[in-house]
PAGU-375800 format. One record per residue (C-alpha): z, y, x. Coordinates in nm, 3 decimals. Each point is the difference from the previous one (the first is absolute). Example, Ala and Ser with C-alpha at 12.3 -4.5 7.8 and 13.67 -1.06 7.14 Angstrom:
PAGU-375800
rec zz:0.780; yy:-0.450; xx:1.230
rec zz:-0.066; yy:0.344; xx:0.137
end
This chain:
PAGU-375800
rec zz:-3.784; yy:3.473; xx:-3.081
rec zz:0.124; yy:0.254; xx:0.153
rec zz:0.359; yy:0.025; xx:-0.097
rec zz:0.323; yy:-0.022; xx:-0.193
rec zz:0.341; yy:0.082; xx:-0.099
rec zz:0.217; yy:-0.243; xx:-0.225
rec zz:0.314; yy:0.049; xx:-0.188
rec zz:0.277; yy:-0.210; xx:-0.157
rec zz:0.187; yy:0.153; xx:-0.266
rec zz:-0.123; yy:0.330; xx:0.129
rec zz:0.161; yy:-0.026; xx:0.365
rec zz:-0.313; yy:-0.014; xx:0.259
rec zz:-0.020; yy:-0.342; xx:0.177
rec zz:-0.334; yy:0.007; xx:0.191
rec zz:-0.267; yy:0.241; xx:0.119
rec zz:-0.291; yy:-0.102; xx:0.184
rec zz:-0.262; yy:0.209; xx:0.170
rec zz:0.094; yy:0.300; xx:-0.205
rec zz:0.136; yy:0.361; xx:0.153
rec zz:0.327; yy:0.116; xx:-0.056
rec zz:0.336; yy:-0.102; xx:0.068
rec zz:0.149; yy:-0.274; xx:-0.223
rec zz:0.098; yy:0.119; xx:-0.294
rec zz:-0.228; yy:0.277; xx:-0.008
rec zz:-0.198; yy:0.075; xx:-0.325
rec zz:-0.349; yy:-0.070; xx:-0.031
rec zz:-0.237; yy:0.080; xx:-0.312
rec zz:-0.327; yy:-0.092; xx:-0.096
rec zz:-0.153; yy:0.249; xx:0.241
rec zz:0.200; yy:-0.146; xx:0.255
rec zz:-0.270; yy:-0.151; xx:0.283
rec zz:0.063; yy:-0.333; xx:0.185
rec zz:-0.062; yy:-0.045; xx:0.405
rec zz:-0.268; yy:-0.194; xx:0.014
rec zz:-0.004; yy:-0.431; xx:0.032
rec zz:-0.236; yy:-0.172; xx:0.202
rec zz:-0.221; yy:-0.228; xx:-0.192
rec zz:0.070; yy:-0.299; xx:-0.124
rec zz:0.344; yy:0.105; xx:-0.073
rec zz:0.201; yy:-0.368; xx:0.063
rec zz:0.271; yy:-0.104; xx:-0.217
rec zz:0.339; yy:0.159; xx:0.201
rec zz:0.394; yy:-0.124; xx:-0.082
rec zz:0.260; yy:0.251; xx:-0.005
rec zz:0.374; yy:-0.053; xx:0.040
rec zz:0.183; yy:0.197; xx:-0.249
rec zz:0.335; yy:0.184; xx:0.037
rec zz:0.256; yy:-0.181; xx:-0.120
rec zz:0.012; yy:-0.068; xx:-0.348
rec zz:0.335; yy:0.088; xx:-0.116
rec zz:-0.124; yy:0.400; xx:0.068
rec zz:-0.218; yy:-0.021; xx:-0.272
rec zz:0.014; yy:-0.309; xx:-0.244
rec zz:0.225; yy:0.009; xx:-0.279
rec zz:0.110; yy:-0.321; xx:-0.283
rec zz:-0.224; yy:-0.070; xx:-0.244
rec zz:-0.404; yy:0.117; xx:0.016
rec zz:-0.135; yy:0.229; xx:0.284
rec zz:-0.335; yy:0.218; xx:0.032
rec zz:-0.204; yy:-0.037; xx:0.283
rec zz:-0.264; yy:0.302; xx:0.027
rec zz:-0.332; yy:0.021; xx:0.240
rec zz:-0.207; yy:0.275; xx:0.012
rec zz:-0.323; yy:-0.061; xx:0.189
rec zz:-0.185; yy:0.322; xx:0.205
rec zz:-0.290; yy:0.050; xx:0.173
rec zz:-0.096; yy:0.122; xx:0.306
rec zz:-0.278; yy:0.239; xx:-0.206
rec zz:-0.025; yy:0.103; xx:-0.347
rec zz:-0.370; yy:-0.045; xx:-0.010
rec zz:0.065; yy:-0.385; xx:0.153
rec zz:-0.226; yy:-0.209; xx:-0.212
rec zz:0.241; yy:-0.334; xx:0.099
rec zz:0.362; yy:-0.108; xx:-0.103
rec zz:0.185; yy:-0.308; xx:0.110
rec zz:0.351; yy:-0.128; xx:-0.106
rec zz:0.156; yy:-0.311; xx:-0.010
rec zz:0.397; yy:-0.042; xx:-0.018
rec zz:0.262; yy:-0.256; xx:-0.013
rec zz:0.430; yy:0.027; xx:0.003
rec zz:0.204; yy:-0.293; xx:0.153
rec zz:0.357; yy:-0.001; xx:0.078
rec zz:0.152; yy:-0.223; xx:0.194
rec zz:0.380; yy:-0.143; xx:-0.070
rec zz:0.247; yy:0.105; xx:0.312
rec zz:0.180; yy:-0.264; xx:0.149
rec zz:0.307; yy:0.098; xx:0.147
rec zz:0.160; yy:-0.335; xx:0.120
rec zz:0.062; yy:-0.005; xx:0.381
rec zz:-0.103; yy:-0.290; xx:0.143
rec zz:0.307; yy:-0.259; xx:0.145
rec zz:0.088; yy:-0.277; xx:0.240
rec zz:-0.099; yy:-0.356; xx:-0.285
rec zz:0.073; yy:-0.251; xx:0.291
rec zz:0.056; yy:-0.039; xx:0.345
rec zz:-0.045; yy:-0.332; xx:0.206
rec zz:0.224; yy:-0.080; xx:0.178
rec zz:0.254; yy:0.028; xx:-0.263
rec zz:0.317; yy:0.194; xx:0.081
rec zz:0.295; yy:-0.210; xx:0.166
rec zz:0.047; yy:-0.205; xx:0.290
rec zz:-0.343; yy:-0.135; xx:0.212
rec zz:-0.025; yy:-0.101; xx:0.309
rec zz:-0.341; yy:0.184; xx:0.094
rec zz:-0.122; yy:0.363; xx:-0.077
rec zz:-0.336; yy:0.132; xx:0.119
rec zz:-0.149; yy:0.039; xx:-0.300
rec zz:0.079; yy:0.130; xx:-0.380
rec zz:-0.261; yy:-0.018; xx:-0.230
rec zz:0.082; yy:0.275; xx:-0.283
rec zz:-0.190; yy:0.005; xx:-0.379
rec zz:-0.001; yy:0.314; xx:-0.156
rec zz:0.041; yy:0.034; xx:-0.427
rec zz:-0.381; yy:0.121; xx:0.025
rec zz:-0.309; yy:0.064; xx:0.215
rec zz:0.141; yy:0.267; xx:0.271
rec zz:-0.202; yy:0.215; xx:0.286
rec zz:0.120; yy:0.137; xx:0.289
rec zz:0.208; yy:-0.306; xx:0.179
rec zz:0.063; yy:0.053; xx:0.336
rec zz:0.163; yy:-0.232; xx:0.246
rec zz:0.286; yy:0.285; xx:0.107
rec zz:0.079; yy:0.062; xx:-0.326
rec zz:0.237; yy:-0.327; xx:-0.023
rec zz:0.270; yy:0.013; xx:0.207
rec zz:0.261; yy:-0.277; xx:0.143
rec zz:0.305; yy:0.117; xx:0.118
rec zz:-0.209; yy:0.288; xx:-0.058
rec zz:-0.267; yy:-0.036; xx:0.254
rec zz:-0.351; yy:0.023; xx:-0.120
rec zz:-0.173; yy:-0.334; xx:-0.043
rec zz:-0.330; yy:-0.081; xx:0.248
rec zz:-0.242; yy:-0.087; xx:-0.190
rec zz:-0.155; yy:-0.055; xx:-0.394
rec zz:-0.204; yy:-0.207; xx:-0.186
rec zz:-0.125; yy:0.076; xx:-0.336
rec zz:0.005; yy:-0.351; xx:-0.205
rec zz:-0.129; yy:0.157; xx:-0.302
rec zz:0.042; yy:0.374; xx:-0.182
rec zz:0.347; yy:-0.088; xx:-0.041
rec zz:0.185; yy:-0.233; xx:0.266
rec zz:-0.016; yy:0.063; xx:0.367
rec zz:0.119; yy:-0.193; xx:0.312
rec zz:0.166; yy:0.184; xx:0.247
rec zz:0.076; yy:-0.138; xx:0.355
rec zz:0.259; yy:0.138; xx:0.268
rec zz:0.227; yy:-0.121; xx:0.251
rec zz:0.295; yy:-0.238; xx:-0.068
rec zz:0.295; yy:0.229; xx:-0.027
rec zz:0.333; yy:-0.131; xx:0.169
rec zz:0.178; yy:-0.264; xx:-0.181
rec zz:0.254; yy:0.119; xx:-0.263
rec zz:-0.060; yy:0.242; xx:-0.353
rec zz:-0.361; yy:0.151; xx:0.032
rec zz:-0.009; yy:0.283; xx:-0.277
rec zz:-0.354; yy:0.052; xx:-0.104
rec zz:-0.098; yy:0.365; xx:-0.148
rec zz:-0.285; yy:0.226; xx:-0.029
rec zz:-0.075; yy:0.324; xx:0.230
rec zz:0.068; yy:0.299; xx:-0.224
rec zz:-0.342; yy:0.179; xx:0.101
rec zz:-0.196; yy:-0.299; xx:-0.188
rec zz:-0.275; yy:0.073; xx:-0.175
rec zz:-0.062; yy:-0.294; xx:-0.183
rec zz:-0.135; yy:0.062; xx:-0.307
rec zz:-0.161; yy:-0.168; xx:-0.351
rec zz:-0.335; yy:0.015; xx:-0.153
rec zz:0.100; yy:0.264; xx:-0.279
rec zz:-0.149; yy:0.345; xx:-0.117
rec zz:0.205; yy:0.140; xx:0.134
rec zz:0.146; yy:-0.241; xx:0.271
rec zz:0.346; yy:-0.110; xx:0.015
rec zz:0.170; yy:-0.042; xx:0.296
rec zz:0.163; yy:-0.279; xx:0.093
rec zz:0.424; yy:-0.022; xx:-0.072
rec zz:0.129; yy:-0.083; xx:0.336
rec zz:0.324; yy:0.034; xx:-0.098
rec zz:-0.013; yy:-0.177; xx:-0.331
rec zz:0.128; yy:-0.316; xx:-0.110
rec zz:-0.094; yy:-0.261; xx:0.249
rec zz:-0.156; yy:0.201; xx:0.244
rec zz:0.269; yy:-0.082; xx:0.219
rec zz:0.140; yy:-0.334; xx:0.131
rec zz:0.138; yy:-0.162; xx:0.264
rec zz:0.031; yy:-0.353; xx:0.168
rec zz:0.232; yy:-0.171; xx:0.199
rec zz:-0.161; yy:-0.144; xx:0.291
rec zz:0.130; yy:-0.319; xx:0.166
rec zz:-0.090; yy:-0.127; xx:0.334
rec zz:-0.009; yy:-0.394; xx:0.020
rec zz:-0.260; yy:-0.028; xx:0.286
rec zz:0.107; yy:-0.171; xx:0.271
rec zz:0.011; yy:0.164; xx:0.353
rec zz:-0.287; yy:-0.137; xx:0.247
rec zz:-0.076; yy:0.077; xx:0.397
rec zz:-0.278; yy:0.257; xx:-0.021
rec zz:-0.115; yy:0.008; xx:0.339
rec zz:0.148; yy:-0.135; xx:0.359
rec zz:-0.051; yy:0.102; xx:0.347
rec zz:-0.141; yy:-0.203; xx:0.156
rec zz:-0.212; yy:-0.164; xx:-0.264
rec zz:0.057; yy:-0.292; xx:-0.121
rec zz:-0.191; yy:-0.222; xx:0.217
rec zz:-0.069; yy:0.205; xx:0.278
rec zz:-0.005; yy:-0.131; xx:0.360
rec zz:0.171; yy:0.214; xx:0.183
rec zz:0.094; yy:0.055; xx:0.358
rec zz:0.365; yy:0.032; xx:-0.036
rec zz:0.261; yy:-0.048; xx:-0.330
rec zz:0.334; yy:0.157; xx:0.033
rec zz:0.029; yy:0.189; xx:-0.333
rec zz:-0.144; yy:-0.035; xx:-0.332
rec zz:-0.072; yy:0.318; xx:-0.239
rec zz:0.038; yy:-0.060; xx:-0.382
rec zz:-0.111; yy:0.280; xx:-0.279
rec zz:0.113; yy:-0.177; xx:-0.350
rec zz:-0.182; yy:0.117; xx:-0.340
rec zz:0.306; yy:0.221; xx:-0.074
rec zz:0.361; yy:0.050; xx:0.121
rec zz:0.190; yy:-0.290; xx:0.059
rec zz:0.403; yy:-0.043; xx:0.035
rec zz:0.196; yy:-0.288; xx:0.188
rec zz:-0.236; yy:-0.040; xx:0.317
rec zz:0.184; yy:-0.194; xx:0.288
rec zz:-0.189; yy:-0.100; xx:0.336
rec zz:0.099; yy:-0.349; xx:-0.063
rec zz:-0.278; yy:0.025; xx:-0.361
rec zz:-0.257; yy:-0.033; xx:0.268
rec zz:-0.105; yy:-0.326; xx:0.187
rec zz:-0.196; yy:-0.021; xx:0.325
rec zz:-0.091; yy:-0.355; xx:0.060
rec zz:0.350; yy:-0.098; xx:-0.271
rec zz:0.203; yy:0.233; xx:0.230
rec zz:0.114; yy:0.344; xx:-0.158
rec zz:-0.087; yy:0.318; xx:0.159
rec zz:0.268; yy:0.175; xx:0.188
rec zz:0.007; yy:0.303; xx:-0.115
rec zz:-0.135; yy:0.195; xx:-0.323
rec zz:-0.094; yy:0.422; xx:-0.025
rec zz:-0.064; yy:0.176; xx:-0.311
rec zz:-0.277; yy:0.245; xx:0.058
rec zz:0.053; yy:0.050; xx:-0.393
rec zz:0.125; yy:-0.121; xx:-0.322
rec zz:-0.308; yy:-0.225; xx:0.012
rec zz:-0.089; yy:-0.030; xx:0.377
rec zz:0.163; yy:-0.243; xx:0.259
rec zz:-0.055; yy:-0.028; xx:0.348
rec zz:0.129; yy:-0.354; xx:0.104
rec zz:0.025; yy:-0.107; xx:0.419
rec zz:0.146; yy:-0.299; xx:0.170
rec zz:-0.119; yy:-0.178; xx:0.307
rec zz:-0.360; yy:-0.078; xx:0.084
rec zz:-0.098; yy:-0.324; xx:-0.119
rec zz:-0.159; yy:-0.285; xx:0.205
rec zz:-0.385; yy:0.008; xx:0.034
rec zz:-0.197; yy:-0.141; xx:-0.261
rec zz:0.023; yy:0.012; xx:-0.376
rec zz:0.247; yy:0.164; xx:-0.131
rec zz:0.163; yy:-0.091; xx:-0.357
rec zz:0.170; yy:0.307; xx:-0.184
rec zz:0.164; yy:-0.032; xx:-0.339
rec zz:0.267; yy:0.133; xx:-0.204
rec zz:0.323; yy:-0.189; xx:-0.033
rec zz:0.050; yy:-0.172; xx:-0.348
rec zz:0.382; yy:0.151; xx:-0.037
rec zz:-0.136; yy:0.367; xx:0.019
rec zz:0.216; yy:0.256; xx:-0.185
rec zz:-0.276; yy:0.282; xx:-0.031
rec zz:-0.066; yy:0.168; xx:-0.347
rec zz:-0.196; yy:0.285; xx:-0.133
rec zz:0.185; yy:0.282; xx:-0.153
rec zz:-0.082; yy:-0.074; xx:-0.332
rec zz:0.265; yy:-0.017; xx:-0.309
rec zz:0.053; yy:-0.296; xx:0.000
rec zz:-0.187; yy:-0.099; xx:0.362
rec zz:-0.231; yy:-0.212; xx:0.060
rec zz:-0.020; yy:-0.225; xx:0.284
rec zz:-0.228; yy:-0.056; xx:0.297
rec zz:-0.235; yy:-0.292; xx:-0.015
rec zz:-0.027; yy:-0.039; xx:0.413
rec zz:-0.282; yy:-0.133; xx:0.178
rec zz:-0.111; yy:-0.129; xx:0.314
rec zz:-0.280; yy:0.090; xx:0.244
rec zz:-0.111; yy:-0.066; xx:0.374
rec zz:-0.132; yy:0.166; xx:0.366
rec zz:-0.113; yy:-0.172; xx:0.305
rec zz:0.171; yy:0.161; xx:0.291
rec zz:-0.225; yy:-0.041; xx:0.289
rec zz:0.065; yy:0.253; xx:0.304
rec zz:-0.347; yy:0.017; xx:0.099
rec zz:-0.125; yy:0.100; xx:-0.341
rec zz:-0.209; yy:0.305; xx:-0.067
rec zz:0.141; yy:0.321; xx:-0.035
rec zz:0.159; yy:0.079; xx:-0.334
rec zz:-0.305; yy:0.079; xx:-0.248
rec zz:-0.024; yy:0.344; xx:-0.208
rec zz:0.193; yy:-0.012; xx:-0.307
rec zz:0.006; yy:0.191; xx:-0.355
rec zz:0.299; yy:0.249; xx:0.096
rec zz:0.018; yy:0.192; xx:-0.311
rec zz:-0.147; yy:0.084; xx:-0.326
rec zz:-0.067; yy:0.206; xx:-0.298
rec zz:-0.117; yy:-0.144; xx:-0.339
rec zz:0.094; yy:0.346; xx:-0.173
rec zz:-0.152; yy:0.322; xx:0.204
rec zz:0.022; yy:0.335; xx:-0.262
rec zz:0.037; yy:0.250; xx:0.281
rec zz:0.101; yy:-0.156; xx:0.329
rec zz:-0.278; yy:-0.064; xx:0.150
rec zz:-0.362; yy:0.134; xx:-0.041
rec zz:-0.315; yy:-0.227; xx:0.112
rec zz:-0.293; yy:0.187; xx:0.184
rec zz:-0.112; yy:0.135; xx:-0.351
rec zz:0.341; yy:0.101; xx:-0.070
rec zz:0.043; yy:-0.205; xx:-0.278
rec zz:0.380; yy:-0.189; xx:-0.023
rec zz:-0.092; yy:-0.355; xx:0.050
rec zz:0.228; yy:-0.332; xx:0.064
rec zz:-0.006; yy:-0.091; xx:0.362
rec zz:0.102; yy:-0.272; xx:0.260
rec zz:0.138; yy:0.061; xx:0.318
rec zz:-0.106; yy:-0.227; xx:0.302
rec zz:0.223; yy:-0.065; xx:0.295
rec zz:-0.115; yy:-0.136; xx:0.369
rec zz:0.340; yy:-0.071; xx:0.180
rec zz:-0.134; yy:-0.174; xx:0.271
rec zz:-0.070; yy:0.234; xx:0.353
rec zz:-0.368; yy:-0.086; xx:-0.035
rec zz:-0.272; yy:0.130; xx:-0.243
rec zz:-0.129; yy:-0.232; xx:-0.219
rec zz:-0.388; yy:0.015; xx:-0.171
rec zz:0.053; yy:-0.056; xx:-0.408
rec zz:-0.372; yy:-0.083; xx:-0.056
rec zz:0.008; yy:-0.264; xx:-0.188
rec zz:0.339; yy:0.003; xx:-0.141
rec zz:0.115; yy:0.004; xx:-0.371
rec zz:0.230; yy:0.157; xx:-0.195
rec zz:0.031; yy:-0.086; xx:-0.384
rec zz:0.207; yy:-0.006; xx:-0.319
rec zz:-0.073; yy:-0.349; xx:-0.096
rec zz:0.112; yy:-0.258; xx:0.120
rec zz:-0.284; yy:-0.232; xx:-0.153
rec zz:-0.229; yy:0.232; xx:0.208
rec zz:0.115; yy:0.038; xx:0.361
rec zz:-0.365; yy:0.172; xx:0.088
rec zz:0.028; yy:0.253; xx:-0.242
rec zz:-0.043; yy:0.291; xx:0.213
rec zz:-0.150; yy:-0.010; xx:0.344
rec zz:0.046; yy:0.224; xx:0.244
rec zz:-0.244; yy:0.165; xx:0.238
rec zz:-0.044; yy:0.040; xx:0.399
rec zz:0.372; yy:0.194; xx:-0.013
rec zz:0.237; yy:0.018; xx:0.354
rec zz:0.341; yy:-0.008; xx:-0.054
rec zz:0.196; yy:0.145; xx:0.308
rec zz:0.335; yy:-0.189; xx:0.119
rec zz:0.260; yy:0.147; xx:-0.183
rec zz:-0.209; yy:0.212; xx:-0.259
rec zz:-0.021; yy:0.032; xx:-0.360
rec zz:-0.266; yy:0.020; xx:-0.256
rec zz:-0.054; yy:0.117; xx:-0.324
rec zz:-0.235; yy:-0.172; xx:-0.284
rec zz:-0.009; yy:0.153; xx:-0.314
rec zz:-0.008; yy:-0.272; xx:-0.291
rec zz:-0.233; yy:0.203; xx:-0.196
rec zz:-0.251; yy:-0.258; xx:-0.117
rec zz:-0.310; yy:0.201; xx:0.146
rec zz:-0.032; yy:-0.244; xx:0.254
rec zz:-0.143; yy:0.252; xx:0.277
rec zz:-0.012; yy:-0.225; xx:0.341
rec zz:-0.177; yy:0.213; xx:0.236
rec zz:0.141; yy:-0.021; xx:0.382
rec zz:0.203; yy:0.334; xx:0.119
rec zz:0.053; yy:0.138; xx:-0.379
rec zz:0.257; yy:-0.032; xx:-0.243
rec zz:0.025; yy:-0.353; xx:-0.100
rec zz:0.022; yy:-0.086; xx:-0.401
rec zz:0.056; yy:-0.338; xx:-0.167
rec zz:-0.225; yy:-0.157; xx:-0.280
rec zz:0.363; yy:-0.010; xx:-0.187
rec zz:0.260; yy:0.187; xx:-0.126
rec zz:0.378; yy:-0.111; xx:0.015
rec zz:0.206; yy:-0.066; xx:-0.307
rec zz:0.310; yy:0.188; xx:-0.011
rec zz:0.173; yy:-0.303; xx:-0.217
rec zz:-0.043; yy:-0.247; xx:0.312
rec zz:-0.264; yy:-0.160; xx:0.078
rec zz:-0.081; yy:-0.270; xx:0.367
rec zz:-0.122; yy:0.228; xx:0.295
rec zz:-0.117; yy:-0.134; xx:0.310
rec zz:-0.119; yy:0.057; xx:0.372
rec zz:-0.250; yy:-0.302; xx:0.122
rec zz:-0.163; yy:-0.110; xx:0.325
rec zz:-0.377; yy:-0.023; xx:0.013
rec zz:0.016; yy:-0.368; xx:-0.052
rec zz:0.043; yy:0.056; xx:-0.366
rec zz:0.287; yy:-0.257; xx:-0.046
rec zz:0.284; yy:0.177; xx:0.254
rec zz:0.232; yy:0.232; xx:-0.174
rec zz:0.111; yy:0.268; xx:0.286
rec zz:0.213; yy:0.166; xx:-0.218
rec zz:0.070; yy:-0.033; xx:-0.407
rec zz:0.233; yy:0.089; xx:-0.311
rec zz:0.043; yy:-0.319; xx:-0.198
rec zz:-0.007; yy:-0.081; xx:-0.233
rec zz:0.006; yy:0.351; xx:-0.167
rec zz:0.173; yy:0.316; xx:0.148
rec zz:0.227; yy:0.138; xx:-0.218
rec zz:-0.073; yy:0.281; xx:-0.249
rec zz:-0.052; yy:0.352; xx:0.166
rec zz:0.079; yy:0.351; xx:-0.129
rec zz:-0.209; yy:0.289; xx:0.033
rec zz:-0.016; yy:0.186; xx:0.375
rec zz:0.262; yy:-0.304; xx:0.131
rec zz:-0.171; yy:-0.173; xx:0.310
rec zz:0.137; yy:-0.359; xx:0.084
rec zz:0.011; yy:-0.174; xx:0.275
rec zz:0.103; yy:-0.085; xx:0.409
rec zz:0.168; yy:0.304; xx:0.216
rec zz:-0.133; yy:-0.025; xx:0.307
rec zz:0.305; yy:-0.023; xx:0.221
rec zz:0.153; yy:-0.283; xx:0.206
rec zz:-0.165; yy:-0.362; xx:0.064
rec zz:-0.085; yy:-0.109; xx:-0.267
rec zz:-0.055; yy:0.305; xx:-0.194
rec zz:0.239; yy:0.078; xx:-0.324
rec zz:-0.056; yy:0.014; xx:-0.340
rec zz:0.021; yy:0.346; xx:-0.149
end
């Protein structure tokens, strides 16, 4: 009260409320600004110490001044702290999983050596794209979470703009090129190929049966027409749409239930080193010609929308594609879609025409907005790592349309799905 200038070993270090430029002189005369009463107690950062300090004993000097000579008042308190620098960077202590081989990698949970601020999700990169997410465990170990990168070496790193840093005075940033900040894994797949979807469903009735559409859970080598069985006799004739889609035809069946299944001496692998094999399976349709038209159908999907396609709000939301390939609209009041299949009412939509031979969109936003003539949105969101998604009829019980038991895992802006071209549609 009012001011002050301090000194260490005669180098200025501090002045508070006082005129002049730093290192300035001042005398007794000299006349403070004046401090607003009560003066509180105030910490100041010092420049750095190796300016002024030398070994061995140092003099710190205050001189106190007022704001008047005639001042009737004077108030000073003081205390010095220093505080040690640490100049460590912080580093990568442990990473789960472990480097090497796995067979699964959507998640690496990294410890640092110390508490650390400043984690973001992009700053870890596989195969040097930015990871999708974080999750702070505690100060020091985080979870990230992106999607599986393609079988084979993964090399984890860090973006070089990071700005991960410690808790220090000042802080340290973090090494990201230091001693086990880098690793890599060899990833191996051993799943086993599966049939994703079909068209028709799996135990559809349907009005005629001449050709079957299979989408497997990846690419598949060693497909013949005979792999497939239509009431124990093999299709006719088998077209790759892709690496994992199959169209397979042969002669219509007789009316009635229809038996399809996969024939037990079936050559067809995945791609993996070494492969692994199909398991088969078998499924069923009643072929009745004076069944119903065929029912809508989940054409196509998204379960990874970053800038594809914007919602009403324009916001970049997953979304589900509905198809109607019959010639006649069809009223979806009271039909489902959901991504559980413990929960085949998840999601009900309202009073909603579907013209013959027209589309539409759902976004699977989880804001469950279900009013008649707007944009539609889901209560749920998809998974990008695969996850059951189907189409059912008002009943509650009849799945239209469905991706089961999980669809595969998606990548970012990659729609999957039927093409809408030829009877039945292809996969695409």
């Amino acid at each position: 009260d009012d001011g002050f200038v301090a000194w260490i070993n005669g180098t200025e270090v501090q002045r508070v409320n006082m005129p002049g430029a730093a290192g300035s002189a001042v005398t007794t005369n000299t006349l403070a600004n004046n401090a607003i009463e009560p003066v509180s107690f105030t910490t100041y950062d010092l420049p750095t110490p190796p300016g002024y300090l030398v070994a061995g004993t140092n003099v710190l000097a205050v001189q106190v001044f007022q704001s008047s000579l005639a001042s009737s008042d004077l108030g000073f308190e003081c205390s010095l702290e220093s505080v040690l620098m640490e100049t460590n960077p912080p580093t990568v202590l442990s990473v789960n999983p472990a480097p090497g081989t796995i067979t699964n990698l959507n998640q690496i949970t990294v410890t640092f050596s110390e508490p650390v601020t400043g984690v973001a999700a992009a700053y870890l990169l596989v195969n040097g794209i930015g990871a999708a997410n974080v999750t702070a465990i505690d100060s020091a170990t985080y979870l990230f979470s992106f999607v599986q990168p393609p079988y084979g070496t993964v090399a984890i790193s860090w973006n070089p703009a990071q700005n991960i840093f410690d808790q220090a005075l000042p802080p340290n940033r973090f090494n990201a090129t230091g001693p086990g900040a880098t690793w890599t894994y060899t990833l191996v797949d051993n799943t086993t190929p599966t049939v994703a979807a079909l068209s028709p469903g799996a135990g559809a009735t349907v009005r005629s049966l001449t050709s079957i559409t299979v989408l497997f859970s990846e690419p598949v080598s060693g497909v013949d027409a005979a792999d497939l069985l239509i009431n124990n006799t093999p299709a006719s004739s088998n077209t790759p749409v892709a690496a994992s889609q199959y169209i397979f035809t042969f002669p219509e069946p007789a009316t009635g239930a229809v038996q399809v299944a996969w024939a037990a001496g079936h050559g067809i692998l995945d791609r993996a080193v070494p492969p692994n094999a199909f398991a088969g399976g078998s499924w069923s349709y009643h072929l009745d010609p004076n069944a119903a038209a065929a029912p809508p159908y989940i054409s196509e999907f998204m379960a990874s929308n970053t800038r594809t396609l914007a919602d009403e709000s324009g916001f970049y939301e997953d979304w589900i594609e509905i198809y109607n390939p019959s010639a006649v609209a069809v009223n979806l009041d009271g039909w489902y879609l959901t991504d559980s299949a413990g929960n085949l009412t998840k999601w009900r939509f309202p009073a909603t025409n579907l013209a013959g031979g027209a589309f539409l969109v759902v976004f699977a936003s989880g804001k469950d907005r279900r009013v008649p003539g707007a944009r539609l949105h889901t209560s749920f969101q998809l998974s990008a790592a695969g996850e059951y998604l189907g189409l059912v009829k008002p009943d509650g019980v009849t799945i239209a349309s469905e991706f089961s038991p999980v669809f595969p895992q998606q990548v970012p802006d990659v729609s999957y799905g039927f093409a809408q071209s030829g009877s039945p549609p292809e996969y695409t």
